[in-house]
C-alpha positions in Angstrom: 97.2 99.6 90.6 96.2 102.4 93.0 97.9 105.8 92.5 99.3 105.7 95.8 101.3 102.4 95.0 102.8 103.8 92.1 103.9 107.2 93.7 105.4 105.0 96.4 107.3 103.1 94.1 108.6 105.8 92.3 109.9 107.6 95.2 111.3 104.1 96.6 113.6 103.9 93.1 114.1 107.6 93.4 115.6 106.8 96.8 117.6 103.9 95.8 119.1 106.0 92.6 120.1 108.4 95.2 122.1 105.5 96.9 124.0 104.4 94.0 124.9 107.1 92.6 126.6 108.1 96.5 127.9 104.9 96.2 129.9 105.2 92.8 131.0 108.6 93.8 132.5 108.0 97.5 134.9 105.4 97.1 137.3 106.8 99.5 138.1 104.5 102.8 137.1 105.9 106.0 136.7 105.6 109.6 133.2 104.5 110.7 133.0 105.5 114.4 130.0 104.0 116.5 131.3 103.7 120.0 128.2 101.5 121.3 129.1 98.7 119.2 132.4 99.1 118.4 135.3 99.4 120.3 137.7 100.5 117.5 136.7 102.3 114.2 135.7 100.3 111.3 138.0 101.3 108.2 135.5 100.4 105.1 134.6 102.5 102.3 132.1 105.6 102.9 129.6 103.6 100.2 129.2 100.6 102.2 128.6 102.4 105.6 126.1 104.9 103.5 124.4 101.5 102.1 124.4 99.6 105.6 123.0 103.1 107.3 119.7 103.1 104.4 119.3 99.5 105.0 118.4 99.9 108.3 116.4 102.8 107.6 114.4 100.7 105.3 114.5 98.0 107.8 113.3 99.6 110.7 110.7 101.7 108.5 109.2 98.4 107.3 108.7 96.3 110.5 107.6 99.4 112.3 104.6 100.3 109.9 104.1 96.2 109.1 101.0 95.7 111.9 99.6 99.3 111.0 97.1 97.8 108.1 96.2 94.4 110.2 92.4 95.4 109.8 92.4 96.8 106.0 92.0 100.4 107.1 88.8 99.9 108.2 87.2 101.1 111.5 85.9 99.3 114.5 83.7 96.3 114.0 80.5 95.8 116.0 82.4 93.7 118.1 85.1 96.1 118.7 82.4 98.6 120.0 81.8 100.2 116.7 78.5 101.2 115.1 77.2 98.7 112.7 76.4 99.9 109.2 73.1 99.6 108.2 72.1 97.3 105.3 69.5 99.4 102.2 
């Protein structure tokens, strides 16, 4: 496992620590306003609305970098108009 896997995964729990622990703290109901898709104010508890917000952080985050390693983080091919490497 690559250094840069683990450090990812570390930070991801760090991060999801951070969420339950806000969670467990603000129990409290409140008024979620969001006036493009709601009309009227959503009364749930500040918890779930902090939860639902990082979900679709982690959401979005995923499916936008999803296509960024379609060619293994390698360069150009030949056929792409790179340079070909040269065989020893």
């Amino acid at each position: 496992m690559s250094p840069a896997v683990l450090f990812r995964t570390f930070f991801f729990l760090l991060i999801l620590f951070v969420v339950i622990y806000i969670g467990t703290e603000n129990t409290q109901t409140i008024d979620f306003h969001f006036s493009l898709l709601l009309d009227k104010p959503a009364r749930t508890s500040a918890a779930l609305v902090y939860f639902a917000v990082f979900s679709v952080g982690v959401i979005g985050g995923t499916l936008f970098n999803a296509g960024a390693g379609k060619d293994g983080g390698r360069g150009k091919g030949e056929d792409e108009g790179g340079r070909s490497k040269k065989k020893k």
